[in-house]
C-alpha positions in Angstrom: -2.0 14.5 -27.7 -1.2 11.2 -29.5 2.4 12.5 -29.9 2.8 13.3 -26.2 1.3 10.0 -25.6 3.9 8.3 -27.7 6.6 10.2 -25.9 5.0 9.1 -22.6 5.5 5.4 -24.1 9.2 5.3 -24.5 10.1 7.2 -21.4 7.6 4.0 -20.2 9.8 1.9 -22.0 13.1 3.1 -20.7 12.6 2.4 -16.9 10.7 -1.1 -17.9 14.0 -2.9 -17.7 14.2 -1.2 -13.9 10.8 -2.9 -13.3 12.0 -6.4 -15.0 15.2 -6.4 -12.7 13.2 -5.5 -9.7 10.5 -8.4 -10.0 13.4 -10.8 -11.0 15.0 -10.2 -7.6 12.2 -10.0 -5.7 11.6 -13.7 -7.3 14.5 -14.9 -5.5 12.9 -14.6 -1.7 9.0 -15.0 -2.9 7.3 -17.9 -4.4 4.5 -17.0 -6.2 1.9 -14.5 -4.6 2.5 -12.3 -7.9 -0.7 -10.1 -6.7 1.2 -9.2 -3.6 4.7 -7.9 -5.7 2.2 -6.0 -8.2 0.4 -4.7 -5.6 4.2 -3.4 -3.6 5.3 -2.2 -6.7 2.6 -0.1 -6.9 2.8 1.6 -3.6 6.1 2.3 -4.4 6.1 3.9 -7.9 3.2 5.9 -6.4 4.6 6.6 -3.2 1.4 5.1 -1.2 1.4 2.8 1.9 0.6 -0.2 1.6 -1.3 -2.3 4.7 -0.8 -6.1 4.1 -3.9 -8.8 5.6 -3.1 -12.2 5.6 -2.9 -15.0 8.4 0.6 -15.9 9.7 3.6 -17.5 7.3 2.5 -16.2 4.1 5.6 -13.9 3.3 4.3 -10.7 4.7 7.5 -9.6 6.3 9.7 -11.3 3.9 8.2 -9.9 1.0 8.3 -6.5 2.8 12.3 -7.0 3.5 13.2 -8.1 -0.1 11.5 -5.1 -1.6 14.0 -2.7 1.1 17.1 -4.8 0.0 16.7 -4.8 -3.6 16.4 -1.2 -3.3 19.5 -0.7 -1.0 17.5 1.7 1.1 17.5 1.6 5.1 14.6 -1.1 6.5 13.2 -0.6 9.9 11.2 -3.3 11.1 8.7 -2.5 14.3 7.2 -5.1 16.3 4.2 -3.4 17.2 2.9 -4.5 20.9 0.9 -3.5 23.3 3.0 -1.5 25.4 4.7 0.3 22.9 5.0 3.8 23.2 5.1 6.7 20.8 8.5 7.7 21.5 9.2 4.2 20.8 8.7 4.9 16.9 9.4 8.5 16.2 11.8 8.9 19.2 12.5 11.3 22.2 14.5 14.0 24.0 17.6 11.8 26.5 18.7 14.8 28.8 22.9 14.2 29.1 24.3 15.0 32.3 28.0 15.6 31.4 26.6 18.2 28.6 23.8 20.0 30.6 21.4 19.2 27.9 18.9 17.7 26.2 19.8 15.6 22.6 17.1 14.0 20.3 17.3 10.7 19.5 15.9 10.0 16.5 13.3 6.9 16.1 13.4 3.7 13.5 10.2 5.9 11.7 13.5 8.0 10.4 14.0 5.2 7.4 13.2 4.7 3.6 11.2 1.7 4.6 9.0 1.0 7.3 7.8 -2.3 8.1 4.9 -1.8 10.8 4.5 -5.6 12.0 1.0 -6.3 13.8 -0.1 -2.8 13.4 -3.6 -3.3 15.4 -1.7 -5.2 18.5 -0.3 -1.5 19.5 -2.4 1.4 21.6 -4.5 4.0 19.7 -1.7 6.4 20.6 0.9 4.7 18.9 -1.4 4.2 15.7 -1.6 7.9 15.2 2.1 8.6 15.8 2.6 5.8 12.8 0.1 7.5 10.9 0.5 11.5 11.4 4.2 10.6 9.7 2.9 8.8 7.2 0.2 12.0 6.2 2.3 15.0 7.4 5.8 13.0 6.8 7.2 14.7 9.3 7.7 14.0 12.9 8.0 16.7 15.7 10.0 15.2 18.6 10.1 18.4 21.8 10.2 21.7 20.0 11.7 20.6 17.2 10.0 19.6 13.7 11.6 16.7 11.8 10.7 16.4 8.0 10.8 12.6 6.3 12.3 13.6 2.9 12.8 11.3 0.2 11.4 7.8 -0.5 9.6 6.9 2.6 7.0 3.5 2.3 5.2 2.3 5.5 4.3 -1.1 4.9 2.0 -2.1 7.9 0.6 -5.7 8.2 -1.9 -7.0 10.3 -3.4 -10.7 10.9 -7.3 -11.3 10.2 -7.3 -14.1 13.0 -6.1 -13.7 17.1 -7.9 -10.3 17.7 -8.0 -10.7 21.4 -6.2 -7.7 22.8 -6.1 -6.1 19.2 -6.8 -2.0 18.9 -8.7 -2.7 15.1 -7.2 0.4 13.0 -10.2 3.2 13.0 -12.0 3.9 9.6 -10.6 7.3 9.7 -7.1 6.2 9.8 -7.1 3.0 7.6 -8.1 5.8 5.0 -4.6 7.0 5.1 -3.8 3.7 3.8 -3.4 4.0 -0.4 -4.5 0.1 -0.6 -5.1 -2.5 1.1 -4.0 -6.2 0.2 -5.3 -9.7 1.4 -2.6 -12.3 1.3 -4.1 -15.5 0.5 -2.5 -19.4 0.8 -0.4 -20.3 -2.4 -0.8 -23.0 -4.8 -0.2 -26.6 -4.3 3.2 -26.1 -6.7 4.5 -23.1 -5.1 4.1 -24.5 -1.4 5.9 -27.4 -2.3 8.6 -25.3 -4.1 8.7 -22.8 -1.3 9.5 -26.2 1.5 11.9 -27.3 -1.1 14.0 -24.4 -0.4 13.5 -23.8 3.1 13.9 -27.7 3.8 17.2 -27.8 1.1 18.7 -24.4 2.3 19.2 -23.0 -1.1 17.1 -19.6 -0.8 19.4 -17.4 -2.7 20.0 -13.9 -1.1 18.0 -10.9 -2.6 21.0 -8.6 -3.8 20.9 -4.5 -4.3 19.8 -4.1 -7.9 18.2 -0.2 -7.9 19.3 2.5 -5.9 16.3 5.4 -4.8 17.4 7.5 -7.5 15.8 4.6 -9.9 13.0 5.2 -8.2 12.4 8.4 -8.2 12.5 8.6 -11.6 10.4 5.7 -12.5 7.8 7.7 -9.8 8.5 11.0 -12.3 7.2 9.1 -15.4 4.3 6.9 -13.8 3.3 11.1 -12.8 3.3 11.5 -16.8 1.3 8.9 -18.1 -2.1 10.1 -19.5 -5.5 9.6 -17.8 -8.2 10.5 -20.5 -11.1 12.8 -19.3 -13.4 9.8 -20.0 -11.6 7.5 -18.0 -11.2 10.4 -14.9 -15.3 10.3 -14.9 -15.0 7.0 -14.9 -13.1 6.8 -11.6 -15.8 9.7 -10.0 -18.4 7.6 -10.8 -17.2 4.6 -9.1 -16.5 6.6 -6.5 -19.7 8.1 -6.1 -21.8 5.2 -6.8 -19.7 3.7 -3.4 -21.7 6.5 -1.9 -25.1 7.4 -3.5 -25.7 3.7 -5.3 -29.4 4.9 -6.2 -28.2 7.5 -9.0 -26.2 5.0 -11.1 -28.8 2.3 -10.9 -27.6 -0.1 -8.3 -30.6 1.2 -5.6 -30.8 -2.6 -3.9 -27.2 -1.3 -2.3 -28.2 1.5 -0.5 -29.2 0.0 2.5 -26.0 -2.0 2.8 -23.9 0.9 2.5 -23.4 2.9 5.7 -20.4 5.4 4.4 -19.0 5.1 1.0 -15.3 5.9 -0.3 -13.7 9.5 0.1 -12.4 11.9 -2.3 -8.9 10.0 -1.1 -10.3 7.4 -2.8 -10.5 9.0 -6.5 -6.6 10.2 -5.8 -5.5 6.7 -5.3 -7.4 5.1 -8.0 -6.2 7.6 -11.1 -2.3 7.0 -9.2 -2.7 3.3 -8.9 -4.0 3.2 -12.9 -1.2 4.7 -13.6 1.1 2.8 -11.9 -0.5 -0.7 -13.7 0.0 1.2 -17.1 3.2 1.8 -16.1 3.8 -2.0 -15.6 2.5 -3.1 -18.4 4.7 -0.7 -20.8 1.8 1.7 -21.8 2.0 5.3 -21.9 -1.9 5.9 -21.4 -4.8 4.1 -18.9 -7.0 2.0 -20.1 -10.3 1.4 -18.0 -9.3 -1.9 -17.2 -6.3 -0.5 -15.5 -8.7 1.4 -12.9 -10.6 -2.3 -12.3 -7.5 -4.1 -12.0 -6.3 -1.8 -9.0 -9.9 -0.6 -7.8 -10.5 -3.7 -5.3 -7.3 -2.4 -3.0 -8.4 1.3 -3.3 -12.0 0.9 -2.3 -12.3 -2.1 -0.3 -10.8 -0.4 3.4 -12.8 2.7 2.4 -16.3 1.0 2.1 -18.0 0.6 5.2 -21.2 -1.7 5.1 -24.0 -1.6 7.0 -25.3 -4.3 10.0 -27.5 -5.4 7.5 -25.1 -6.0 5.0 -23.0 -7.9 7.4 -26.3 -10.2 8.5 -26.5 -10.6 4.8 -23.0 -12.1 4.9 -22.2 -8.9 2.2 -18.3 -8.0 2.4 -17.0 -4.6 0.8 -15.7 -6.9 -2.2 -19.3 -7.9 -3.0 -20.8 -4.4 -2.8 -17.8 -3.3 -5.5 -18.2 -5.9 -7.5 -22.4 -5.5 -8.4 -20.5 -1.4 -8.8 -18.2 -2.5 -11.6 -21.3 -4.4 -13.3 -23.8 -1.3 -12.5 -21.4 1.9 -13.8 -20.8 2.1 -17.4 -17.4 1.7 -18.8 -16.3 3.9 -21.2 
């Protein structure tokens, strides 16, 4: 095993520089919020959707954009309102009257990049559309079945303030999401860097610097990296402790849990370990790897209690007091 793992390493090692050039370009448009980049880049080498939280002006959409041109892949942004219909994202039948027939035109959900903008200010209806592609990835528009092959990312944001005449995502769906990333304000340096080159007009344009193909064959290696046995029970059991607290010695936060994590959950946080081995040039996970990407795994998929809530308990809270109850190995 410690050859394959050593093998593992310098295919890691080959597609590093990929990651490096990536990050340096994605620099260009974004100052600072480093979490939010690591956090992209992992959706992408895993192939998970991302849904961004943050309050207005924080980069969002721009971060979102940079990531589609560096990768000189086709960007479709959606405006999501609340009179937007399905056919409005996956498209419709348009009967032609010189022809005598009906032609599909095809939606902006057929792209290798999906910006969903405002996700919870559209219908329930529209929601699932979004969604079914993302699970199924493929979209059936009249009789016809359309699959969504190669590298498709829906990046979906969403603002924690203005909620009047929101449609808040449902429990079930958000699940679909791989992780979920709060956006917070930047430092006092980066601000002032950041209205330095808005005010100054020097942003420098974020330029093509992989192609998909780059991609897919960083996602083939992040697929090799090695998850010991020891670390895999240590995902179940965070995991499981998000559901039966009691059994791993943590009883006081049974009552503040009223559903914990899904199996979906243990998926995403072995691929997402990988994926932060993968960026820091190792060919193997470490536990710390499955801490550093466990907040944005679990947080959407832990549903508290009312009396956690009159507690003033949030989902972070409730994962922390897990990481200190379950033993690492």
């Amino acid at each position: 095993m410690k050859a394959d793992v050593h093998q593992i390493r310098d295919r890691v090692a080959e597609q590093t520089e990929k990651v490096h050039r990536l990050r340096f370009e994605l620099g260009k448009a974004i100052v600072g919020q480093d979490e939010m980049i690591t956090r992209l880049l992992v959706g992408l080498l895993t192939d998970g959707h991302i849904l961004l939280e943050g309050v207005p002006g924080l980069a969002k959409t721009t971060a979102i954009k940079s990531l589609a041109a560096s990768l000189a892949t086709k960007f479709q942004r959606i405006q999501f309102t609340p009179d937007l219909l399905p056919a409005d994202l996956i498209g419709t039948m348009i009967y032609l009257p010189s022809e005598g027939s009906f032609r599909t035109r095809k939606g902006p959900i057929f792209a290798n990049f999906v910006l969903a903008d405002e996700i919870n200010r559209a219908p329930s209806k529209v929601q699932s559309a979004l969604l079914e592609a993302m699970q199924e990835r493929q979209v059936t528009i009249g009789d016809d079945t359309f699959p969504l092959t190669g590298l498709f990312l829906v990046m979906a944001t969403q603002n924690p303030i203005e909620q009047e005449g929101t449609y808040p995502l449902p429990e079930a769906q958000i699940d679909r999401f791989m992780l979920k990333v709060k956006i917070s304000y930047p430092e006092a340096e980066e601000e002032r860097k950041v209205m330095d080159l808005a005010l100054d007009g020097t942003a420098p344009a974020v330029q093509p610097v992989l192609e998909p193909e780059d991609v897919v064959a960083m996602q083939e290696v992040v697929g090799m990296i090695y998850v010991d046995d020891q670390v895999k029970d240590y995902i179940l059991n965070l995991v499981r402790a998000t559901r039966q607290p009691a059994e791993f010695g943590a009883a006081g936060l049974q009552p503040l849990i009223d559903y914990g994590a899904s199996p979906r959950a243990s998926i995403y946080l072995g691929t997402g370990a990988r994926a932060m081995a993968f960026l820091a040039g190792r060919g193997y996970v470490t536990p710390q790897d499955v801490k550093d990407i466990a907040f944005v795994v679990l947080r959407h998929r832990v549903i508290l209690t009312y009396e956690a809530e009159a507690e003033q308990m949030t989902a972070e809270d409730v994962i922390k007091t897990i990481f200190d109850t379950v033993a690492v190995p």
